[in-house]
PyMOL Python script that loads the backbone (N, CA, C, O; Angstrom):
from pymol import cmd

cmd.read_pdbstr("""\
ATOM      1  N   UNK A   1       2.225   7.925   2.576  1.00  0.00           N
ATOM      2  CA  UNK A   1       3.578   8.180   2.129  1.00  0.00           C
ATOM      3  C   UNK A   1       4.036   9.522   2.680  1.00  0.00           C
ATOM      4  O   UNK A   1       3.291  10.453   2.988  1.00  0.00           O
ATOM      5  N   UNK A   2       5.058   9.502   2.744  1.00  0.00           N
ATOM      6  CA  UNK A   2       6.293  10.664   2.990  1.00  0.00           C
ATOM      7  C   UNK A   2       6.798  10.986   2.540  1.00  0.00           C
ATOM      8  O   UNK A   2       6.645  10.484   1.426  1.00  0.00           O
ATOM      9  N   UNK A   3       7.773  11.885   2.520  1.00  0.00           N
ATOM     10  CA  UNK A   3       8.972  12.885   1.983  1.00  0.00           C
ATOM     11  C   UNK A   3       9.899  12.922   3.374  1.00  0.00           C
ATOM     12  O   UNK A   3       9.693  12.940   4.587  1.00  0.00           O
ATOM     13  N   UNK A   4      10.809  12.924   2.653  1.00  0.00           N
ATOM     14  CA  UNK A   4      12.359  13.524   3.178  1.00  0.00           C
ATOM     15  C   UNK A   4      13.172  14.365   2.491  1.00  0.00           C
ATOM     16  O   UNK A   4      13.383  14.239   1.285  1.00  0.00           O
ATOM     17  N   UNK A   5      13.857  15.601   3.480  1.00  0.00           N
ATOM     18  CA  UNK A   5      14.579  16.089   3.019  1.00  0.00           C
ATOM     19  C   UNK A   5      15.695  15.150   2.553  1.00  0.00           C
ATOM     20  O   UNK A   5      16.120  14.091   3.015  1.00  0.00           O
ATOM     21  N   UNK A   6      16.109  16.056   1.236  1.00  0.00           N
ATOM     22  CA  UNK A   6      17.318  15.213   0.830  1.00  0.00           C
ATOM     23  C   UNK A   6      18.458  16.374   0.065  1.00  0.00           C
ATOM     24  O   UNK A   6      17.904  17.413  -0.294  1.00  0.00           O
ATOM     25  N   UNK A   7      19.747  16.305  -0.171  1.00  0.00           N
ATOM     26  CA  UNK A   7      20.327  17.039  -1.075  1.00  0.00           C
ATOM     27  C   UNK A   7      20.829  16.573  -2.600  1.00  0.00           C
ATOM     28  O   UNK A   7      20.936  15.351  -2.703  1.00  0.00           O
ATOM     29  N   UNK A   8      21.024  17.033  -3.323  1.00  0.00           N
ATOM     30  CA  UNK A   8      20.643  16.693  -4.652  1.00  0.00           C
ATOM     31  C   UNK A   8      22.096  17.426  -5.866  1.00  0.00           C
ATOM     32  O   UNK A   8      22.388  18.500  -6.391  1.00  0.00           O
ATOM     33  N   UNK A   9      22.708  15.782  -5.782  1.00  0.00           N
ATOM     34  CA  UNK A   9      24.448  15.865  -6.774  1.00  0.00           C
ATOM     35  C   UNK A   9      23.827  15.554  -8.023  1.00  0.00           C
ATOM     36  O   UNK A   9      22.611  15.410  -8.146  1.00  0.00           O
ATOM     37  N   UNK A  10      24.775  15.436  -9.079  1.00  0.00           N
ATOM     38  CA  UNK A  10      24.357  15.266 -10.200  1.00  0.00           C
ATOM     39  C   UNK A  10      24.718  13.691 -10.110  1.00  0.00           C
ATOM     40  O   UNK A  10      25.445  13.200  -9.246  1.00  0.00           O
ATOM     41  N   UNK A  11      24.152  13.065 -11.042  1.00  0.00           N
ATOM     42  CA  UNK A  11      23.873  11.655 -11.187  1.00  0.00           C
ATOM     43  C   UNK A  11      25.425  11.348 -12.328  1.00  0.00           C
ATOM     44  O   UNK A  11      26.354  12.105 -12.611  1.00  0.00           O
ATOM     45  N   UNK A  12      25.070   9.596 -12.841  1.00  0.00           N
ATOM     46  CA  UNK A  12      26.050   9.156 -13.723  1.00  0.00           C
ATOM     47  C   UNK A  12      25.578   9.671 -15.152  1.00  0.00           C
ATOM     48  O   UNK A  12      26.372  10.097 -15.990  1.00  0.00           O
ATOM     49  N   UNK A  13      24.579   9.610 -15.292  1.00  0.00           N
ATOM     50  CA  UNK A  13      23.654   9.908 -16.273  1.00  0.00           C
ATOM     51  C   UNK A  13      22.600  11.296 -16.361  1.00  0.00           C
ATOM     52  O   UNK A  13      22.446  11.941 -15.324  1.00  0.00           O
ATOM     53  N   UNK A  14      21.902  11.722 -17.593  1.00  0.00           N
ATOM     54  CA  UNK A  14      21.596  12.786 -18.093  1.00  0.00           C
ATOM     55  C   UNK A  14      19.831  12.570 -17.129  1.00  0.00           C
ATOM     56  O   UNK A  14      19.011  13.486 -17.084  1.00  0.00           O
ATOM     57  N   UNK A  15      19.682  11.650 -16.689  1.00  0.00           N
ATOM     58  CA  UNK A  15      18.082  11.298 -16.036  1.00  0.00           C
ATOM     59  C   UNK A  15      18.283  10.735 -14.496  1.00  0.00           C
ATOM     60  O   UNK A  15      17.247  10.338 -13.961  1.00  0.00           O
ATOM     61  N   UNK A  16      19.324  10.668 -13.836  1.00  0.00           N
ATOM     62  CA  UNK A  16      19.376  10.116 -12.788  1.00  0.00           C
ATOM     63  C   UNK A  16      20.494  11.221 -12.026  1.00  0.00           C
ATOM     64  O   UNK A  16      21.484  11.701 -12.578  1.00  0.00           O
ATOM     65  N   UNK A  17      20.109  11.440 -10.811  1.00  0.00           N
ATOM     66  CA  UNK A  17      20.692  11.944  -9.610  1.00  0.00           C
ATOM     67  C   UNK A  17      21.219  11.465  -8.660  1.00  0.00           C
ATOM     68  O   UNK A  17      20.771  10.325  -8.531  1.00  0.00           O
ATOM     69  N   UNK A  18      22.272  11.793  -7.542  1.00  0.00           N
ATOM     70  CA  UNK A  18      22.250  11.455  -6.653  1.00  0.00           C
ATOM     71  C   UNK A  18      22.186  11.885  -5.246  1.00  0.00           C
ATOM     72  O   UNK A  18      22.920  12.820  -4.925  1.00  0.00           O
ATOM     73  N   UNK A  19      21.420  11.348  -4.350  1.00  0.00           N
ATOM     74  CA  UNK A  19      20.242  12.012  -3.166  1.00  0.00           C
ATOM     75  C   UNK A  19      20.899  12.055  -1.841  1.00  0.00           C
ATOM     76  O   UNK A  19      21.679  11.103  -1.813  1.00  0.00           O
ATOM     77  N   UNK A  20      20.931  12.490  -1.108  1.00  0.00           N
ATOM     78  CA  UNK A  20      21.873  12.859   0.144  1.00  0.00           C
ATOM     79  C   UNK A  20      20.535  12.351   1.120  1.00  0.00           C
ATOM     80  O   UNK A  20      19.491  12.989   0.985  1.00  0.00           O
ATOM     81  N   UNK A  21      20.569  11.209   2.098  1.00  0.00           N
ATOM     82  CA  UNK A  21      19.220  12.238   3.025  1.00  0.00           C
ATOM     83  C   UNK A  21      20.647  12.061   4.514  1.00  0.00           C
ATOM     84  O   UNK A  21      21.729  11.475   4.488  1.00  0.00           O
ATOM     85  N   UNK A  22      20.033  12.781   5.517  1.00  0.00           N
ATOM     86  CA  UNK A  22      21.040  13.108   6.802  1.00  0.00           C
ATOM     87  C   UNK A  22      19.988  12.670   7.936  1.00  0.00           C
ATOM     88  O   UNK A  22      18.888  13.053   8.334  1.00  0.00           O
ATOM     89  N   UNK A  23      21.161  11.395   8.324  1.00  0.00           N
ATOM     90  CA  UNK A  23      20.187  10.983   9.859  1.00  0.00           C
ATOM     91  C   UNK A  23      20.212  11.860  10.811  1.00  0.00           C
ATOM     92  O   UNK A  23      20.079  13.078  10.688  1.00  0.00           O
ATOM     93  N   UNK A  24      20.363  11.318  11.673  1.00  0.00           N
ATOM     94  CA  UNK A  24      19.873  12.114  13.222  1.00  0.00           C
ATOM     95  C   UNK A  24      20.798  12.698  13.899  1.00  0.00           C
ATOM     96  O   UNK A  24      20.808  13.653  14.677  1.00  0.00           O
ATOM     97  N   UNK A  25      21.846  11.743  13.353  1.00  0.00           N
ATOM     98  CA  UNK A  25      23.525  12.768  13.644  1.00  0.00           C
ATOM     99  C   UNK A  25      24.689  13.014  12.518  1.00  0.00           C
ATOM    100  O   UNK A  25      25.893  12.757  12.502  1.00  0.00           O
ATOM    101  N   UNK A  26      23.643  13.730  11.425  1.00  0.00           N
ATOM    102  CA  UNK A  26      24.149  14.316  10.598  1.00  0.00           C
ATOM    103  C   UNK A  26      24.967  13.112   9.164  1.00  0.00           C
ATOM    104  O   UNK A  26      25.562  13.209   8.091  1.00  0.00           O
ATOM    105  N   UNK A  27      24.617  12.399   9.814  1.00  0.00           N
ATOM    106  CA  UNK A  27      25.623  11.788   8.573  1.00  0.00           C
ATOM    107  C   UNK A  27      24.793  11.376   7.269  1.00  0.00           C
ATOM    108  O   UNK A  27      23.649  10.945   7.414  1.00  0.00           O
ATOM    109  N   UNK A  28      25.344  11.500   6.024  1.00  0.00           N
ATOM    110  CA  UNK A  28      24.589  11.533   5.178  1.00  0.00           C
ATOM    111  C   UNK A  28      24.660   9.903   4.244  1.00  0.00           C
ATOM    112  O   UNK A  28      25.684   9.223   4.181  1.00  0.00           O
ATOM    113  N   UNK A  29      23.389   9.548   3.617  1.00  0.00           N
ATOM    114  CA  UNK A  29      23.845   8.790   3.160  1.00  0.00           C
ATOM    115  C   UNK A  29      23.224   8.863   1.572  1.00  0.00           C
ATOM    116  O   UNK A  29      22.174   9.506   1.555  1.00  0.00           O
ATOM    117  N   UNK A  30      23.525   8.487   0.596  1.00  0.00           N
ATOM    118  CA  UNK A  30      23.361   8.533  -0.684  1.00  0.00           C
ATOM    119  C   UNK A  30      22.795   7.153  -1.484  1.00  0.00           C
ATOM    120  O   UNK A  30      23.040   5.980  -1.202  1.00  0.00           O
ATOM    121  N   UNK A  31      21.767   7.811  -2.821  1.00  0.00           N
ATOM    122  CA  UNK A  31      21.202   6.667  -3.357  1.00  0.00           C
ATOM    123  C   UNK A  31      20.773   7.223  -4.456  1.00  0.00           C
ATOM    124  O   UNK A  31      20.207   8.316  -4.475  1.00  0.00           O
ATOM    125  N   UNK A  32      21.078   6.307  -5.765  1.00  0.00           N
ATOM    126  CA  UNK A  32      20.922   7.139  -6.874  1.00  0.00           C
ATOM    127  C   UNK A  32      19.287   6.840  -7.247  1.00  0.00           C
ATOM    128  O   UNK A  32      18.702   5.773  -7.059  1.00  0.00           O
ATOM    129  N   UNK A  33      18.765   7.980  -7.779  1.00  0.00           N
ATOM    130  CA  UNK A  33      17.765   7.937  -8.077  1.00  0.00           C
ATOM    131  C   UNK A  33      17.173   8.617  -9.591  1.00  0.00           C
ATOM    132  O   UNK A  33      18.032   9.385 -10.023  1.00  0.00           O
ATOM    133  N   UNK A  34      16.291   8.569 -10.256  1.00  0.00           N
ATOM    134  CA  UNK A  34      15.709   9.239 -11.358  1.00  0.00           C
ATOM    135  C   UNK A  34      15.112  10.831 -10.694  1.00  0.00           C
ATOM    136  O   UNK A  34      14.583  10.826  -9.583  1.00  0.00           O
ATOM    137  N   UNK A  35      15.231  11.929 -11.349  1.00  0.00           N
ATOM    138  CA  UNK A  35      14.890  12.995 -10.836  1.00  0.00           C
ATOM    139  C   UNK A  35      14.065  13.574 -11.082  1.00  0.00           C
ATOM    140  O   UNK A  35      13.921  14.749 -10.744  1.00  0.00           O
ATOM    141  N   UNK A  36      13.143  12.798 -11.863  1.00  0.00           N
ATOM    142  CA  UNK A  36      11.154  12.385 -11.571  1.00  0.00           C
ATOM    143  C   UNK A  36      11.043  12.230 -10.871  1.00  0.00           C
ATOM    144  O   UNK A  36      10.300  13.122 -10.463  1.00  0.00           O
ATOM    145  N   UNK A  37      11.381  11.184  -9.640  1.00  0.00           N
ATOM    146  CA  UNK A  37      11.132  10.703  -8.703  1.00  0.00           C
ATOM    147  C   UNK A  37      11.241  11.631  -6.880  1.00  0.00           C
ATOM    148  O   UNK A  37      11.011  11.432  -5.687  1.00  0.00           O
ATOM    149  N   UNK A  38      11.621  12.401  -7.586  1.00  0.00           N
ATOM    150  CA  UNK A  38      11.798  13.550  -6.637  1.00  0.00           C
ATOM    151  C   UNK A  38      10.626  14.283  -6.054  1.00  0.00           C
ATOM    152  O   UNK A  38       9.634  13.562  -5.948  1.00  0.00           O
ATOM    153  N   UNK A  39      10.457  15.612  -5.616  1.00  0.00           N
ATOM    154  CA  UNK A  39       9.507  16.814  -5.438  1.00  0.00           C
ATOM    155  C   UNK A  39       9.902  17.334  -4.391  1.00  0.00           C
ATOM    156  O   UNK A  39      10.268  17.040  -3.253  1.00  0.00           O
ATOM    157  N   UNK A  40       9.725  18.274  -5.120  1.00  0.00           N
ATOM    158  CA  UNK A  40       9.930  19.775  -4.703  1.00  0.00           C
ATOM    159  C   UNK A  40       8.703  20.453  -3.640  1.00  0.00           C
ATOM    160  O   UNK A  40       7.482  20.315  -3.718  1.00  0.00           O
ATOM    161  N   UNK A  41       9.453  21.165  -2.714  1.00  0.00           N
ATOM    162  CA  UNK A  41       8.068  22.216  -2.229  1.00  0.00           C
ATOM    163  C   UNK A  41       9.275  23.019  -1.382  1.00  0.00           C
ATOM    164  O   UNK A  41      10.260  22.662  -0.735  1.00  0.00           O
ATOM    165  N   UNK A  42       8.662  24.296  -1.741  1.00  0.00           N
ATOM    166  CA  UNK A  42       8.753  25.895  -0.956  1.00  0.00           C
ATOM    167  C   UNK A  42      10.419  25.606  -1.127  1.00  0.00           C
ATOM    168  O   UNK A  42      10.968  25.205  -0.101  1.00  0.00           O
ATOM    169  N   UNK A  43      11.321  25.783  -2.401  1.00  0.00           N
ATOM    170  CA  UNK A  43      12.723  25.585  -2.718  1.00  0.00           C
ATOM    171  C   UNK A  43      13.429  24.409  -2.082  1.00  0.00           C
ATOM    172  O   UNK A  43      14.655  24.516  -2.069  1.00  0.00           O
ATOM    173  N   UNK A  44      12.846  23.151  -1.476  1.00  0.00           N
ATOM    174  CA  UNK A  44      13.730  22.186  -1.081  1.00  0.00           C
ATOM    175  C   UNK A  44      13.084  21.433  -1.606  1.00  0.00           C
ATOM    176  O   UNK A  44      11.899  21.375  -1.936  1.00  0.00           O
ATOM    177  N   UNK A  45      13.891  20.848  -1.682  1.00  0.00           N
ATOM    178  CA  UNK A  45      13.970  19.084  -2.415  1.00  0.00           C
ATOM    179  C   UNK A  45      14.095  18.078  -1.910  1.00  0.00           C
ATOM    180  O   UNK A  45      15.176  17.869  -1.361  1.00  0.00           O
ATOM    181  N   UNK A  46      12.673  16.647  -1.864  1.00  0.00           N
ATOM    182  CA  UNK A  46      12.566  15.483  -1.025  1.00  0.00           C
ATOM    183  C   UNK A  46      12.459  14.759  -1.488  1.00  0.00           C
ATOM    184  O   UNK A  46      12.099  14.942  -2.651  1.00  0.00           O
ATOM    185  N   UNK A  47      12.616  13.652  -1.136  1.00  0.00           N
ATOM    186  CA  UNK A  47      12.564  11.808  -1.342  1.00  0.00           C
ATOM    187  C   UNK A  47      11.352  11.542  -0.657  1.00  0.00           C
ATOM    188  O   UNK A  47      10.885  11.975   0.397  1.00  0.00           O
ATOM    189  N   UNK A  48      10.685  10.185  -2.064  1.00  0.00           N
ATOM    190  CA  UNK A  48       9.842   9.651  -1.469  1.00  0.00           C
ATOM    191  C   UNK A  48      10.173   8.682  -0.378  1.00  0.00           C
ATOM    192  O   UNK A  48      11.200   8.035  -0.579  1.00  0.00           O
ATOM    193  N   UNK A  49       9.443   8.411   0.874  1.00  0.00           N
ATOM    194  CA  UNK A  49      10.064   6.963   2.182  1.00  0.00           C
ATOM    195  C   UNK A  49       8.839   6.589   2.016  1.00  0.00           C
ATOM    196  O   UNK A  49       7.878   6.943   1.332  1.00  0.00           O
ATOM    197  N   UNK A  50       9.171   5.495   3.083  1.00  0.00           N
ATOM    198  CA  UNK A  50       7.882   5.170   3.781  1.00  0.00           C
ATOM    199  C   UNK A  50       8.247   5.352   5.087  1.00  0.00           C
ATOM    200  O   UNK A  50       9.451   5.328   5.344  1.00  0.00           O
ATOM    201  N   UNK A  51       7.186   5.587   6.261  1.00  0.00           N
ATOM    202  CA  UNK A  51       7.941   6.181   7.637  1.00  0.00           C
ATOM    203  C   UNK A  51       7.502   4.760   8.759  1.00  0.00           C
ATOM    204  O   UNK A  51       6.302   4.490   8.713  1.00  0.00           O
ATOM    205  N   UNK A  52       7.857   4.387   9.162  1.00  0.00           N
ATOM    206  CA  UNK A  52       8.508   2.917   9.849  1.00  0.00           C
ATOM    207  C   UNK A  52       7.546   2.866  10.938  1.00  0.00           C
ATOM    208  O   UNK A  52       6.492   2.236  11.026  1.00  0.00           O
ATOM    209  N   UNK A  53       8.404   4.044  12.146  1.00  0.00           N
ATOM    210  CA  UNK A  53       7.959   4.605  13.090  1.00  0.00           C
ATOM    211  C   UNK A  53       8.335   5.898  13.457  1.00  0.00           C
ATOM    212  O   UNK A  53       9.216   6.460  12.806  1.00  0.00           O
ATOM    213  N   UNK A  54       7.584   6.677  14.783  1.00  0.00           N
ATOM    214  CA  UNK A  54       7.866   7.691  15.147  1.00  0.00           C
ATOM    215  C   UNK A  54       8.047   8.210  16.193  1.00  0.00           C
ATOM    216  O   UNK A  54       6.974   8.374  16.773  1.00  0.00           O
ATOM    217  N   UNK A  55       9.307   8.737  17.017  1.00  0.00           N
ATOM    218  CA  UNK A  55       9.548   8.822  18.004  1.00  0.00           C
ATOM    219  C   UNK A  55       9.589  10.439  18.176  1.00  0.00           C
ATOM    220  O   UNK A  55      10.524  11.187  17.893  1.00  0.00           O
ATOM    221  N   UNK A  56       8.299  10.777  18.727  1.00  0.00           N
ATOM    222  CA  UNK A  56       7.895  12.049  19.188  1.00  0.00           C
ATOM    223  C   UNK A  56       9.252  12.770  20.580  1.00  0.00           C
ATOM    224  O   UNK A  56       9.929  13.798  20.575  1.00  0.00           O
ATOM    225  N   UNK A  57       9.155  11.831  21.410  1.00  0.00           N
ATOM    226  CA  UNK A  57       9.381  12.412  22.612  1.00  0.00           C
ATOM    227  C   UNK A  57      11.267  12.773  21.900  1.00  0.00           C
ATOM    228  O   UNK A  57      11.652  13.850  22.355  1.00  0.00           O
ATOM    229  N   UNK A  58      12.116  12.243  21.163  1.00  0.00           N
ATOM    230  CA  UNK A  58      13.103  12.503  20.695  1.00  0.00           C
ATOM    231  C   UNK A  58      13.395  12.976  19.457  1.00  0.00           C
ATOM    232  O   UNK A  58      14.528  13.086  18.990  1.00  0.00           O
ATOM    233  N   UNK A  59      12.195  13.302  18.834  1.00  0.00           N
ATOM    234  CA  UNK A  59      12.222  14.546  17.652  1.00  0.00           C
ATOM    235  C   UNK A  59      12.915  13.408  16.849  1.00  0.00           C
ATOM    236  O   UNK A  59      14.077  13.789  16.709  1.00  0.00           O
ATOM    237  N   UNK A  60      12.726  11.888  16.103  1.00  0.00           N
ATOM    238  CA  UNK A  60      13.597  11.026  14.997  1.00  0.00           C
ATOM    239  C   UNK A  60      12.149  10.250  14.473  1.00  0.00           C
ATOM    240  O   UNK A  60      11.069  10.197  15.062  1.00  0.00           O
ATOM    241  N   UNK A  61      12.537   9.677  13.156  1.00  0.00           N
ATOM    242  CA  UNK A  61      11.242   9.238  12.788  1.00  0.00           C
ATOM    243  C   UNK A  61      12.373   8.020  12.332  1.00  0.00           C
ATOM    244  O   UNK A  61      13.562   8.315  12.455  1.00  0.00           O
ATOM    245  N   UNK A  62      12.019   6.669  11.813  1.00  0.00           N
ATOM    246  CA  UNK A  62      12.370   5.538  11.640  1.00  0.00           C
ATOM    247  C   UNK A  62      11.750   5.637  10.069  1.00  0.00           C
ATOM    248  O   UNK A  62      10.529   5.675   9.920  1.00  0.00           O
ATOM    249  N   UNK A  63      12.648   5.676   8.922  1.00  0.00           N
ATOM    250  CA  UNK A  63      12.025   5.367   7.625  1.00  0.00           C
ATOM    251  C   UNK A  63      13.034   4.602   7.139  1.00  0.00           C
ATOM    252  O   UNK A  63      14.125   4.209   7.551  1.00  0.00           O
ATOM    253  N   UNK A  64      12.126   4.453   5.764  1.00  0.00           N
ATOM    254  CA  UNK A  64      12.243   3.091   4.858  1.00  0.00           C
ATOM    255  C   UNK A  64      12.777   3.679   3.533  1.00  0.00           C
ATOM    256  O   UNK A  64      12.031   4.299   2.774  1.00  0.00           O
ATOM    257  N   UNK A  65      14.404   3.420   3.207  1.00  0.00           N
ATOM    258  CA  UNK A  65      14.496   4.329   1.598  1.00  0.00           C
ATOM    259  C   UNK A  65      13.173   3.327   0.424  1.00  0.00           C
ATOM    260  O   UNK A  65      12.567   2.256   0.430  1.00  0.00           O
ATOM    261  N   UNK A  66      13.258   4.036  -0.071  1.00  0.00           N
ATOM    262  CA  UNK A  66      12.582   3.537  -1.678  1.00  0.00           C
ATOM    263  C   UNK A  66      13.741   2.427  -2.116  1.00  0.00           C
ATOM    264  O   UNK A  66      13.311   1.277  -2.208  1.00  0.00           O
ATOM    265  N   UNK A  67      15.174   2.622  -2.403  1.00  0.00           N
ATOM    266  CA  UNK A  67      15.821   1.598  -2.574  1.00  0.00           C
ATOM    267  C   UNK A  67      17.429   1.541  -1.403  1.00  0.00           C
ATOM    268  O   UNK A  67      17.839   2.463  -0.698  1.00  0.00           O
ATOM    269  N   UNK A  68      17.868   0.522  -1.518  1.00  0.00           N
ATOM    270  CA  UNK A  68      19.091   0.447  -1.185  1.00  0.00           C
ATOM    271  C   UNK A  68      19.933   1.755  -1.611  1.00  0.00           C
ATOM    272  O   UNK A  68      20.103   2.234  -2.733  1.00  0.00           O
ATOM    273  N   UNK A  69      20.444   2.212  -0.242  1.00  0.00           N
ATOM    274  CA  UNK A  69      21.705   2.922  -0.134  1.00  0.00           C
ATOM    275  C   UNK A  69      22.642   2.765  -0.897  1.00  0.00           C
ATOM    276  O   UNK A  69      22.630   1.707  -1.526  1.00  0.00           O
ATOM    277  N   UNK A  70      23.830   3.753  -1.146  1.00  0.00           N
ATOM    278  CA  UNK A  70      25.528   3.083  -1.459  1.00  0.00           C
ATOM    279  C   UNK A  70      25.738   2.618  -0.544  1.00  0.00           C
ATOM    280  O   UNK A  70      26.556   1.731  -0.787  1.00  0.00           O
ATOM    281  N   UNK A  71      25.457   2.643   0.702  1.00  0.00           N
ATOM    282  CA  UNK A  71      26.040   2.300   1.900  1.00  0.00           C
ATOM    283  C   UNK A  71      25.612   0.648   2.737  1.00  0.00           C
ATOM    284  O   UNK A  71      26.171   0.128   3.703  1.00  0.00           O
ATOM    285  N   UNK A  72      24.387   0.135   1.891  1.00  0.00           N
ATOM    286  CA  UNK A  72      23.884  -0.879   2.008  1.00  0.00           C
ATOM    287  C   UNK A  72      22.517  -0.614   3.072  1.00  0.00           C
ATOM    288  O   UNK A  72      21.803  -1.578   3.345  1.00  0.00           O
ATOM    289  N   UNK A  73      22.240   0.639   3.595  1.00  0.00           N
ATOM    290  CA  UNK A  73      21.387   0.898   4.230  1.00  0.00           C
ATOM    291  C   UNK A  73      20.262   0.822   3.562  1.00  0.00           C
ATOM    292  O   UNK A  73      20.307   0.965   2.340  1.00  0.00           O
ATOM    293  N   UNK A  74      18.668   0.516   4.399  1.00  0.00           N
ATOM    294  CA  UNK A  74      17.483   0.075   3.963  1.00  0.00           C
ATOM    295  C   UNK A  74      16.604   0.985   4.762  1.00  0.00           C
ATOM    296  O   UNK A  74      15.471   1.271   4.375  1.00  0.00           O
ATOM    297  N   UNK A  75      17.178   1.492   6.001  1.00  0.00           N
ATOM    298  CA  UNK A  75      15.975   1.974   6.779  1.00  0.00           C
ATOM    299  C   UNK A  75      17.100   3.272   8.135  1.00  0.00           C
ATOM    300  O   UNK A  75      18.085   2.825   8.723  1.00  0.00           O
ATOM    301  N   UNK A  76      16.705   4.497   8.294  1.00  0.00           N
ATOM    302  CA  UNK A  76      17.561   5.604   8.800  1.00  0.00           C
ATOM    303  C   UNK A  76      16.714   6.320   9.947  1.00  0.00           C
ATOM    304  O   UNK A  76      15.485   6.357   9.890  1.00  0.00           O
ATOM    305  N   UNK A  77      17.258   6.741  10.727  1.00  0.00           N
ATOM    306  CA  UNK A  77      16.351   7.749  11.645  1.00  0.00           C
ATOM    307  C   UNK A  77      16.490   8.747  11.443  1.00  0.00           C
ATOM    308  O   UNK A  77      17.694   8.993  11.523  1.00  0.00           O
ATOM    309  N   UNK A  78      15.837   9.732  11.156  1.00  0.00           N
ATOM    310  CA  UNK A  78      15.806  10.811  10.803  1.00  0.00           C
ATOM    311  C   UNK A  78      15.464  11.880  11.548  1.00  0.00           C
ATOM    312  O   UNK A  78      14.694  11.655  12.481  1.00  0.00           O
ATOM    313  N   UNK A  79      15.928  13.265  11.337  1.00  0.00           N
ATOM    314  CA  UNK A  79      14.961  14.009  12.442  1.00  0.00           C
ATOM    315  C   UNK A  79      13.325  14.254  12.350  1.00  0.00           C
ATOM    316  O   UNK A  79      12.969  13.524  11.425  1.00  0.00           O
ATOM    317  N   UNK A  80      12.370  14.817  12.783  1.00  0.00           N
ATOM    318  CA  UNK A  80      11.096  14.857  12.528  1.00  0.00           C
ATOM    319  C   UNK A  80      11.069  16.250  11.648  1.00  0.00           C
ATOM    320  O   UNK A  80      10.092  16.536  10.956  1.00  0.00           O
ATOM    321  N   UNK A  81      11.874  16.829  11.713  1.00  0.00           N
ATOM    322  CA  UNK A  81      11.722  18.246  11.121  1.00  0.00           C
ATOM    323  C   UNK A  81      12.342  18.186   9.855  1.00  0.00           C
ATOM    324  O   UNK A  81      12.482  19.250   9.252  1.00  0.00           O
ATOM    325  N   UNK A  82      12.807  16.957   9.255  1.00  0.00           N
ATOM    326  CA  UNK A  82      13.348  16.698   7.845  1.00  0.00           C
ATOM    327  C   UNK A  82      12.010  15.839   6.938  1.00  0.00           C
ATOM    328  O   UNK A  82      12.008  15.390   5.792  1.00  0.00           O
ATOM    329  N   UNK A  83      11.007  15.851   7.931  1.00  0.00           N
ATOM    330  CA  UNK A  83      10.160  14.738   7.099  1.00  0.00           C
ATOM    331  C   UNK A  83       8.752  16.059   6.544  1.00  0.00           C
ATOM    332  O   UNK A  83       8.510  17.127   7.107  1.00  0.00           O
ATOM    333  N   UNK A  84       8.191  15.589   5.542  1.00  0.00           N
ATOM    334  CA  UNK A  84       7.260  16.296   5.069  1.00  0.00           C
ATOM    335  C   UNK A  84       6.263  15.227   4.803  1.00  0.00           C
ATOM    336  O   UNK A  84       6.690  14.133   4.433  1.00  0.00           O
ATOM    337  N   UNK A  85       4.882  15.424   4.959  1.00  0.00           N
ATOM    338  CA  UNK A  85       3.950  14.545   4.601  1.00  0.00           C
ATOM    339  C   UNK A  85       3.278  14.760   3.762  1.00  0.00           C
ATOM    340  O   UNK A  85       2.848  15.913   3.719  1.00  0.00           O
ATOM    341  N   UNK A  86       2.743  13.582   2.439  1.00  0.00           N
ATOM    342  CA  UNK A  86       1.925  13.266   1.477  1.00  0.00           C
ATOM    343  C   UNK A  86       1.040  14.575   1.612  1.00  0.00           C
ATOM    344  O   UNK A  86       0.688  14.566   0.432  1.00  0.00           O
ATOM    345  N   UNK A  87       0.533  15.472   2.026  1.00  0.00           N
ATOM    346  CA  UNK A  87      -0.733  16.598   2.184  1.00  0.00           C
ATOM    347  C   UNK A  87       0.519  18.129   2.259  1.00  0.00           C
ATOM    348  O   UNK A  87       0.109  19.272   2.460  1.00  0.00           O
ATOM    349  N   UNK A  88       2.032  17.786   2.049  1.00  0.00           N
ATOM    350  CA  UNK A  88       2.589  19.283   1.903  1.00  0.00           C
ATOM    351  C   UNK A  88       2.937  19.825   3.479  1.00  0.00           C
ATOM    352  O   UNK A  88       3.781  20.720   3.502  1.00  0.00           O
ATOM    353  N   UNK A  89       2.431  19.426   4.716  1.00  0.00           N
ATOM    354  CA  UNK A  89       2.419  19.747   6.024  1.00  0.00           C
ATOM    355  C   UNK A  89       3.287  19.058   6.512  1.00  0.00           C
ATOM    356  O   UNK A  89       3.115  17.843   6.414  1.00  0.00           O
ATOM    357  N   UNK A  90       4.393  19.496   7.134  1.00  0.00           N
ATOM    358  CA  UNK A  90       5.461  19.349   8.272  1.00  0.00           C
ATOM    359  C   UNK A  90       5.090  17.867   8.945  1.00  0.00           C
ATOM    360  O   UNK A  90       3.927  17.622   9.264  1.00  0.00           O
ATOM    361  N   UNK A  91       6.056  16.991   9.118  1.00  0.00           N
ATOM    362  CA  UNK A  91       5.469  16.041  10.549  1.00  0.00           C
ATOM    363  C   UNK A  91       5.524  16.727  11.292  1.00  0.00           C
ATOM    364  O   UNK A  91       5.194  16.424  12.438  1.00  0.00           O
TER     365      UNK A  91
END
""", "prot")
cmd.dss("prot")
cmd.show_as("cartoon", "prot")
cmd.util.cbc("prot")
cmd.orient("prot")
């Protein structure tokens, strides 16, 4: 498992948030989530993914949200420098 950066609105509710993550050309997309489900490291705040694939030579990784987007999206490219891995270390 993975992490993604994400940014972090307030939700509809007193237990749920809502999560920003930003593809590869900036555009953001949103998905509400519980804010348990979150974590934190060194003041930023990430989403759990799963990571698809990875495209080294163009700095984007191919992940998988945990759930459906607002946007109907399932799966985003991301940059490599937004992803954090299960062990706390940078992709």
């Amino acid at each position: 498992m993975a992490y993604v950066l994400c940014e972090v609105h307030p939700g509809l509710g007193k237990r749920d948030v809502s999560v920003a993550v930003h593809d590869v050309h900036k555009v953001r997309t949103f998905l509400h989530v519980d804010r348990d489900f979150l974590t934190r490291e060194r003041d930023r705040v990430y989403l759990p993914v799963g990571v698809v694939s990875r495209d080294h030579g163009r700095g984007m990784a191919l992940i998988e949200l945990p759930q459906e987007a607002d946007s109907g999206a399932h799966r985003l490219w991301v940059p490599l420098s937004s992803l954090l891995e299960a062990n706390g270390a940078p992709a």
